[in-house]
N, C-alpha and C positions, 0 to 999 in steps of 0.2 A: 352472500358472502358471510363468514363465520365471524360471532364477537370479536375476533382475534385482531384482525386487518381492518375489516369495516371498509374490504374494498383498498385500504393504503399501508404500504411499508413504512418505515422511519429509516429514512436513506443517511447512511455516511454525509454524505453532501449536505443533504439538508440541515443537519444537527450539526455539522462546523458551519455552517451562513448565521444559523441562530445562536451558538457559541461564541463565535470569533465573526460575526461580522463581513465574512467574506470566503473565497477561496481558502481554503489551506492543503499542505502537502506535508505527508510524510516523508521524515528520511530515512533509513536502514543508518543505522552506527554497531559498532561493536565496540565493546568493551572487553574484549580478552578474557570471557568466563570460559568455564566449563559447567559443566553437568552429574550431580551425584548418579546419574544413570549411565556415567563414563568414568567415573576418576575411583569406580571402586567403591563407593558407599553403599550404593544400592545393584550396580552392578557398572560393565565394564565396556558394553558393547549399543548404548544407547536404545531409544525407543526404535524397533524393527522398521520402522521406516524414515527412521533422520539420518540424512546425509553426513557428511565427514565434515560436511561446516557447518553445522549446528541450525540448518534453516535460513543459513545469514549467506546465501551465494548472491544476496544483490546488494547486502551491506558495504560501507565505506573500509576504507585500508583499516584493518586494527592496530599497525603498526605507528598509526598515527594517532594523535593528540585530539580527544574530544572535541577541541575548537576546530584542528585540523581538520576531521573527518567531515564537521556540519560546513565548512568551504567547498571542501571537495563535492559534497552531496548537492547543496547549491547549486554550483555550476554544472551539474549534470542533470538540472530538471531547469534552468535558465530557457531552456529552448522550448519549455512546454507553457510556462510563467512568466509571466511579469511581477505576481504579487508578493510577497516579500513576507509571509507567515509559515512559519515550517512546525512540524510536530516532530520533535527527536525523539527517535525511535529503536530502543537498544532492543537488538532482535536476535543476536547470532547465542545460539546455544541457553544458558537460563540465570538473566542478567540481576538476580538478588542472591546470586549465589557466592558469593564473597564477605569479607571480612567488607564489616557497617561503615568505617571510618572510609575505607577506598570507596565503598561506592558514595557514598554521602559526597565527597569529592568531584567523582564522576557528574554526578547528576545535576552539583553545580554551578560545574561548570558548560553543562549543557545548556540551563537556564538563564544564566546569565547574558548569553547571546538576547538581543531585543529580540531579532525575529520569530524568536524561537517561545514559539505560544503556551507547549504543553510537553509532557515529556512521556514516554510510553515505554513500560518493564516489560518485556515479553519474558515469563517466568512460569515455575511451577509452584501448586499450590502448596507443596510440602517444603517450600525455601521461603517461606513467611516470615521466621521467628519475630520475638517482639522486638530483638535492637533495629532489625530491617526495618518492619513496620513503621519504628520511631522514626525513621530515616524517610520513608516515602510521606507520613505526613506531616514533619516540615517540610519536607519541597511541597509540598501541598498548597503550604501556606503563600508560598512564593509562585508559583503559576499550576495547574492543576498536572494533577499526576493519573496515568491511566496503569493498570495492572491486568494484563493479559496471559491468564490462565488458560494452560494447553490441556484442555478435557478430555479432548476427541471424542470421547462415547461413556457414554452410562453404562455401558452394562458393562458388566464386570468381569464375563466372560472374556469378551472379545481384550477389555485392558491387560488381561494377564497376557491374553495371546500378544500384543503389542508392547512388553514389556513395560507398562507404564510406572506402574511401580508405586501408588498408593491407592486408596480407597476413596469413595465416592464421598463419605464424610470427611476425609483434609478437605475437598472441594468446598465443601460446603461451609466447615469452618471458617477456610480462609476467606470465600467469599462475603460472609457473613461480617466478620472483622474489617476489612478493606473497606465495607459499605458504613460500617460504623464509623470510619476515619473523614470519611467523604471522599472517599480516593474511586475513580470508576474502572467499576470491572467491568474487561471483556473475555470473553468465555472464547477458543478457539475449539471446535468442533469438525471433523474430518465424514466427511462421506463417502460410501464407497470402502470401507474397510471389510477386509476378508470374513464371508463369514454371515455379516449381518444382513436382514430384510429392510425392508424400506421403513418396516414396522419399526424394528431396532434404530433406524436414524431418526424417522420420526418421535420416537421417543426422546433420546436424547436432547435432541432440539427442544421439546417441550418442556423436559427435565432442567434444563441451563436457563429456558428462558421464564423460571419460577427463581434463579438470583442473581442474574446477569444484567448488567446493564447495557452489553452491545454483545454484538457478536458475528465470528465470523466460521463461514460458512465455506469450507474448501475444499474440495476434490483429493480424492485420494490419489497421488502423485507415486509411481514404482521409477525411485530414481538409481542411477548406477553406484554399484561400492555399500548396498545394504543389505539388510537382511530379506526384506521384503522384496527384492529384487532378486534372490535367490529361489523363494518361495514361488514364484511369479515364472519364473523360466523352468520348474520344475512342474508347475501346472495346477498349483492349489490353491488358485481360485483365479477369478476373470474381474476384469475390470469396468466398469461400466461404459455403456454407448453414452454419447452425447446426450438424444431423447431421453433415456433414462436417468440422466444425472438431472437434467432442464426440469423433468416432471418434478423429481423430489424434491431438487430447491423449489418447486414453486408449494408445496404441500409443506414444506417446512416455514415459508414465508407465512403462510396462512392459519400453523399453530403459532407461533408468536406473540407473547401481548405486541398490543402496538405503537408503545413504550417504550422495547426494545431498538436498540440504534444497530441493522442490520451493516458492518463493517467491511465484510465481503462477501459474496454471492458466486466466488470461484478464484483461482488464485492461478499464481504463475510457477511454473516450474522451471528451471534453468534446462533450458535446451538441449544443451550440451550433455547434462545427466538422466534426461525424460528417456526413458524407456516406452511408459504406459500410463494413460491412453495418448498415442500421439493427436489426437483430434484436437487435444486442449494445449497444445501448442499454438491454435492459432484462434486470441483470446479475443479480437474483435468478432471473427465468425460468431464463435460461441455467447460472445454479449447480447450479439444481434440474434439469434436465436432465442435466446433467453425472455428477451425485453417482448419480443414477436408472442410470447405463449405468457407472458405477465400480462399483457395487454389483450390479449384471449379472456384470457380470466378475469378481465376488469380487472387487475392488481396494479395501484402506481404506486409511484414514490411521494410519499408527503409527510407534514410534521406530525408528531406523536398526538396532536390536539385535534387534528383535521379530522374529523368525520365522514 
């Protein structure tokens, strides 16, 4: 086994037991942002493969009230839980992209719920400025704040092709500053995008996890109503089998420091909009397969200390 893993991941699970003490759940909220890659700043038509709801198709009503929204989320994992710690989680679209004094608001009053442990920006690294910043660390101060940077890939190439729409140093400054605040960055990285080799994702992975302090690992999802789903019905590129996505998460597991707090290892796509690949529609198969060729590999889950 490579210096990397030493043989063990640092699982989600394990690092909230050692964080918080016990189970926790995250909940999807929205806060009613948009996106300078939609509203005209940087362009109009979003990143080629984000949906019309901004990634946020499992989040709460946005038409409701922050408080509102973490009841509503509650009660909809009641049936999975007993334990009473949740991570608010603004996830629809790219949630520091608003005037400082609304979201400072937002956030908390997210926090201010007791059960409510930690609170999570899913944002881009070029919507940092410093009043934002100011803003995530006081809430800092008050329960910890996580900042979840959408990477997807290093190379640079493929970013233009996905409209991403800044360079690999905003990432890196922004990371660099967040970490200076104490605020934890998680790096969101995409597999399976048009174009690239396994070389190309493993890279990336390797590249994110030299400033990242989690990250998640997700399947490149062709949902209906994008760009990427036109490119896709017209034939310009293929999307990966099952095996071939299983092998390279487990090659990505294994560059990793093993420091790194692994966040996802495949994700869900809304049913209704999956096009491609349907296989990953059905996320227990695919876990059990996954876990089956980890454990091939001697690769388990344990904490960043284990050896």
């Amino acid at each position: 086994m490579n210096e990397y893993t030493n043989g063990h991941y640092y699982s989600l699970n394990q690092y909230l037991r050692e964080t918080f003490g016990g189970k926790v759940y995250k909940i999807a909220l929205s806060g009613g942002f948009t996106c300078p890659n939609r509203d005209g700043t940087i362009g109009t038509r979003g990143c080629i493969f984000c949906s019309e709801g901004g990634s946020g198709e499992f989040a709460a009503d946005r038409r409701l009230s922050v408080t509102q929204q973490i009841e509503q989320a509650k009660l909809r994992v009641r049936s999975k839980t007993k334990d009473n710690k949740f991570i608010a989680y603004f996830q629809t679209f790219t949630s520091t992209y608003m005037a400082s004094e609304k979201l400072e608001a937002m956030l908390l009053e997210a926090v201010s719920d007791e059960s409510i442990c930690a609170v999570s920006a899913g944002t881009r690294p070029d919507c940092l400025p410093d009043d934002i910043l100011d803003v995530l660390a006081r809430i800092n101060r008050i329960k910890p704040v996580w900042a979840e940077l959408g990477l997807q890939t290093s190379n640079e190439r493929t970013a233009r092709y996905i409209r991403r729409g800044y360079s690999l140093s905003v990432y890196e400054e922004a990371a660099e500053k967040l970490k200076k605040l104490g605020i934890n960055v998680i790096t969101h990285v995409i597999i399976g995008l048009p174009g690239e080799t396994r070389e190309d994702m493993l890279s990336t992975v390797s590249y994110a996890g030299r400033f990242t302090d989690g990250i998640k690992l997700q399947l490149l999802h062709v949902l209906k109503n994008t760009d990427l789903a036109s490119e896709y019905e017209k034939g310009a590129f293929s999307v990966l089998s099952q095996d071939e996505y299983i092998s390279i998460i487990c090659d990505c597991i294994e560059v990793l420091p093993k420091n790194v707090v692994i966040h996802r290892l495949t994700g869900d796509g809304d049913k209704k909009l999956l096009i491609a690949p349907l296989w990953s529609g059905n996320k227990k198969v695919v876990l059990n397969a996954l876990n089956k060729e980890l454990e091939r590999r001697n690769i388990y889950q344990g904490s960043s200390n284990k050896q």
